[in-house]
C-alpha positions as CSV (number, residue, x, y, z in Angstrom):
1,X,8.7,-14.9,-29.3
2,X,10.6,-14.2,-26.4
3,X,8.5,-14.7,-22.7
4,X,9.2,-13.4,-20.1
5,X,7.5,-14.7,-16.6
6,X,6.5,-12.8,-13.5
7,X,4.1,-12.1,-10.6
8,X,1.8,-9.4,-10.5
9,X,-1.1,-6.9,-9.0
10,X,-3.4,-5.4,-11.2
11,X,-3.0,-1.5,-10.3
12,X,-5.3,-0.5,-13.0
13,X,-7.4,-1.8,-16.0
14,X,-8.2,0.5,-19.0
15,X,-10.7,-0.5,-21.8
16,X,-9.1,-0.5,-25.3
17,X,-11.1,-1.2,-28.7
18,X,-13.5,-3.5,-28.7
19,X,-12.6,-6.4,-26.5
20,X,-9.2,-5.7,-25.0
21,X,-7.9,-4.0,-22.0
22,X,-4.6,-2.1,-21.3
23,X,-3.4,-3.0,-17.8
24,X,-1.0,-1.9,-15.2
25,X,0.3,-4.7,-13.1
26,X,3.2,-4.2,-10.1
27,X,5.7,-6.9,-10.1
28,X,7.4,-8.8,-7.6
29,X,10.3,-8.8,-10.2
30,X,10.5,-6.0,-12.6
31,X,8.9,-2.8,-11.2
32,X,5.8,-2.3,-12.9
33,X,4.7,-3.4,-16.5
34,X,2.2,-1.8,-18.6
35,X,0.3,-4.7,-21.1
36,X,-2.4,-5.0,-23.6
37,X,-4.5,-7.9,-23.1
38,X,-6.2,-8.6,-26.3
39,X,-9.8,-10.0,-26.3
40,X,-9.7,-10.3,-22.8
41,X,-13.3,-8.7,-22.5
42,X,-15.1,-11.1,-24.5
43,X,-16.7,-13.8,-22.4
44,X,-15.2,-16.9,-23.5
45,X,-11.4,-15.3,-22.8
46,X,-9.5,-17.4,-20.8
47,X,-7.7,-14.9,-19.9
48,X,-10.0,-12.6,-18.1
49,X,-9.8,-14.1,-14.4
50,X,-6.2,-14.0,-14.5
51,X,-6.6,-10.1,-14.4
52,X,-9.0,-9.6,-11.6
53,X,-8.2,-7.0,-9.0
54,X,-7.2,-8.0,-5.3
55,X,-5.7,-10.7,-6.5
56,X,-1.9,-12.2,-7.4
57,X,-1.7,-13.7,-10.7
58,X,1.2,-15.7,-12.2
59,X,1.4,-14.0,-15.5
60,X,3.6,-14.4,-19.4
61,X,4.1,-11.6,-21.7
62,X,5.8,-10.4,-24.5
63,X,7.9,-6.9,-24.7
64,X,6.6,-4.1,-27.0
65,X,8.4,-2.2,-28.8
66,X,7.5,0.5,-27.4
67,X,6.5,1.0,-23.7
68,X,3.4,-1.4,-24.2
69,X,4.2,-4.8,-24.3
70,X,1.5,-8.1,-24.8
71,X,-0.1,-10.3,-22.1
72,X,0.3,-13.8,-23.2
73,X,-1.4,-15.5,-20.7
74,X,-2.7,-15.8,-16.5
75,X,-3.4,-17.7,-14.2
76,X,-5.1,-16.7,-10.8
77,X,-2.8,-17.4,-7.8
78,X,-5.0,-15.9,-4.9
79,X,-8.2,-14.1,-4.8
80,X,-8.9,-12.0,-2.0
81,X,-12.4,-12.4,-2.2
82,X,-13.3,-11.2,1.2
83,X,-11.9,-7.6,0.3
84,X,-15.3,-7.2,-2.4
85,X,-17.7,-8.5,0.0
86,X,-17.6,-5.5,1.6
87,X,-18.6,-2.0,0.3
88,X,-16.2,0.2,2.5
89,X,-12.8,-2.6,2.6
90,X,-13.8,-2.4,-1.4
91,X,-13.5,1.3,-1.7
92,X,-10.1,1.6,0.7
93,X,-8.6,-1.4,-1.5
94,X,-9.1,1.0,-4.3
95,X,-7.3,3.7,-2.4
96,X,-4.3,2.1,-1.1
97,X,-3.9,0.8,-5.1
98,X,-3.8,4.7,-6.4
99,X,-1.6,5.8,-3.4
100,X,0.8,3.3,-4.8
101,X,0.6,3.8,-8.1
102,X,0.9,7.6,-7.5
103,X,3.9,7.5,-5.9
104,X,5.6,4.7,-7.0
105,X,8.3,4.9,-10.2
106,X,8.1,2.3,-12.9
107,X,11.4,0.9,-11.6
108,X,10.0,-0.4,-8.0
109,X,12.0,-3.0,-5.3
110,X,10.2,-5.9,-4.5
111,X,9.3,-5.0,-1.4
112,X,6.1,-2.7,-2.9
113,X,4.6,-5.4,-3.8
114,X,5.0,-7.3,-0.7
115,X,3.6,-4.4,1.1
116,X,0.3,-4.7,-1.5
117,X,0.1,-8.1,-1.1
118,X,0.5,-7.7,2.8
119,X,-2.6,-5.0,2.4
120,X,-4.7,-7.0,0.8
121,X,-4.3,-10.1,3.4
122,X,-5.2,-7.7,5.8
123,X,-8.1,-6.2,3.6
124,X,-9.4,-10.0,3.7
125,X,-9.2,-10.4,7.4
126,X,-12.5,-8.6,9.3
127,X,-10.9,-8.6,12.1
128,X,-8.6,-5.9,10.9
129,X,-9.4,-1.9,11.3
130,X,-9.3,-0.4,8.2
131,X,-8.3,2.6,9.9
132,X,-5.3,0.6,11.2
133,X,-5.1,-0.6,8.1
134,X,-5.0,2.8,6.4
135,X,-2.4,4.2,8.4
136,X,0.1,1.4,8.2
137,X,0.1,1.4,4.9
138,X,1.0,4.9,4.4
139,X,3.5,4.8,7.0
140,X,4.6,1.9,5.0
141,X,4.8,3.8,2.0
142,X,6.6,6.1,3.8
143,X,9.0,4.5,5.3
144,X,10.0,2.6,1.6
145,X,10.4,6.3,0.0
146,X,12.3,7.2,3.0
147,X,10.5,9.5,4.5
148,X,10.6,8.6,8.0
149,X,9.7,10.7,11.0
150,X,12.3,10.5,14.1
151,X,11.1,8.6,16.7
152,X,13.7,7.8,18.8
153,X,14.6,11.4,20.5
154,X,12.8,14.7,20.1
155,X,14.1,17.7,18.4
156,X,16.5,18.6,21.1
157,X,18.3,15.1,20.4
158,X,17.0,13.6,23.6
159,X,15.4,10.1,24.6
160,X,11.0,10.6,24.8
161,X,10.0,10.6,28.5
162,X,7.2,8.5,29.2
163,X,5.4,11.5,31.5
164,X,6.2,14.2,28.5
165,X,3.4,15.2,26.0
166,X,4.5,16.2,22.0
167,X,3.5,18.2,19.0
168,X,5.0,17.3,15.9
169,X,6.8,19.0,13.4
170,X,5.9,17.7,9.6
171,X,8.4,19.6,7.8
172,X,11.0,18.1,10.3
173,X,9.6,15.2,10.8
174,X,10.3,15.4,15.0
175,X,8.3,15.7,18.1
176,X,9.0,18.8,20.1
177,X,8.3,18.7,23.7
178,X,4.9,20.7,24.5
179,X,2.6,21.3,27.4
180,X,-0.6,19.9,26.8
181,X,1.1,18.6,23.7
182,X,-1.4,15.7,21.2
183,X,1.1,13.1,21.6
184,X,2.1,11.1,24.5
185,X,4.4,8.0,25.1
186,X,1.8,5.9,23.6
187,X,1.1,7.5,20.5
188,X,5.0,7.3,19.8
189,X,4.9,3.7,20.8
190,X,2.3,3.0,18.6
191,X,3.7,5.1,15.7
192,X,7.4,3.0,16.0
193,X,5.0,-0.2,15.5
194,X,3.2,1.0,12.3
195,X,6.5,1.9,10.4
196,X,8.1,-1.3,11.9
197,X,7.7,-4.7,10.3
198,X,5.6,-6.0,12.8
199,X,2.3,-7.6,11.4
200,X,-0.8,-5.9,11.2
201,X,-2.6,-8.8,13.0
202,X,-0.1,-8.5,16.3
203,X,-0.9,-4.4,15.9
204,X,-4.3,-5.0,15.9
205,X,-4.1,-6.1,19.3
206,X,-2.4,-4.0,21.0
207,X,-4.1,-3.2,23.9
208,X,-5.7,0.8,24.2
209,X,-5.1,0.7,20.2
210,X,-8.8,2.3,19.8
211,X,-7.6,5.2,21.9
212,X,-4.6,6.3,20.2
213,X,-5.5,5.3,16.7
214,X,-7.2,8.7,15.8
215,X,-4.3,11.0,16.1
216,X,-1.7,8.9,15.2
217,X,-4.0,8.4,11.8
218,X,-4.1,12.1,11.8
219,X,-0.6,12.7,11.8
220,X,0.7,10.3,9.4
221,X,-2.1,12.1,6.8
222,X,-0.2,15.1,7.3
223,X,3.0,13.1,6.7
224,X,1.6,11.8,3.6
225,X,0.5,14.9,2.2
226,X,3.7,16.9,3.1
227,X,6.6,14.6,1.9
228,X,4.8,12.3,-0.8
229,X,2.8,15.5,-1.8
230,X,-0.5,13.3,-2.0
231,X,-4.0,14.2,-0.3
């Protein structure tokens, strides 16, 4: 029986006969697996805790055959307990996890799951917007398919000006210089940040965040649902 090792997320968990479960896990190593996990609903399994969701797990199974191969064993790594403590951090967890899986291929880099990982951390932290939380991700996700918006010059090719106002353009991904237009300097400053690699915690407190949050979550939904074709 030849094992293979890995790390993994749990993206989804699917009942199967009586006591088993077929899971979906996202790997730090392999893209993502698909698994049975036999008798891992019955109370005594020992497997069972290595499968919980919000959580990394150092996990061993075997290839199938086919595309469904066999968990062999897990052990918990972390826990983000703090995520299920709370009704409304629950229910976005479960939201980033679909987004993911939606638009992720089976074949996916490493770095996917270091942004899930990264999410959850943040999901664990109070301190943390989940609005802030929400659009970094997606920008994230965005940024990993290569869907990036320009924001370094507007449509004309030139550098933002700091006393200018914006609209942008989601098919084209640029700003075009308007009068009255939604986006100032700020937003743009704010947007570079959230498809940068700079931690959520130093985003978090940037200062007037709370100001230009809304509309800069509003555009990055339209991103989202125009190039990754997701609501």
């Amino acid at each position: 029986m030849n094992q293979q090792k890995t790390r993994g997320i749990i993206l989804r968990r699917v009942a199967y006969g009586e006591a088993d479960r077929i899971i979906t896990v996202l790997t730090d190593d392999v893209g993502k697996l698909a698994l049975i996990a036999k008798g891992v609903r019955k109370q005594k399994s020992k497997m069972a805790g290595g499968i919980d969701l919000f959580s990394v797990s150092e996990l061993a199974y075997v290839k199938g055959r086919g595309n469904i191969g066999t968990l062999v064993s897990s052990r918990l790594q972390q826990h983000y307990a703090g995520i299920t403590k709370d009704i409304n951090r629950t229910m976005l967890g479960y939201e980033l996890i679909k987004l993911l899986d939606t638009v992720t291929e089976d074949e996916t880099e490493v770095e996917y799951f270091d942004l899930l990982e990264a999410a959850f951390i943040a999901l664990d932290d109070a301190t943390i917007s989940m609005d802030l939380i929400r659009a970094w991700f997606t920008a994230q996700l965005l940024r990993l398919t290569g869907s990036n918006p320009n924001l370094h010059t507007d449509v004309h090719k030139q550098a933002f000006d700091a006393g200018a106002t914006y609209d942008f353009d989601v098919e084209a991904m640029v700003f075009t210089p308007v009068d009255g237009g939604m986006f100032a300097g700020n937003h743009i400053k704010l947007l570079r940040l959230v498809f940068s690699d700079t931690p959520l915690n130093v985003i978090q407190k940037v200062q007037g965040l709370e100001d230009w949050l809304p509309e800069i979550a509003r555009v990055i939904l339209l991103m989202k649902q125009n190039q990754l074709g997701v609501e």
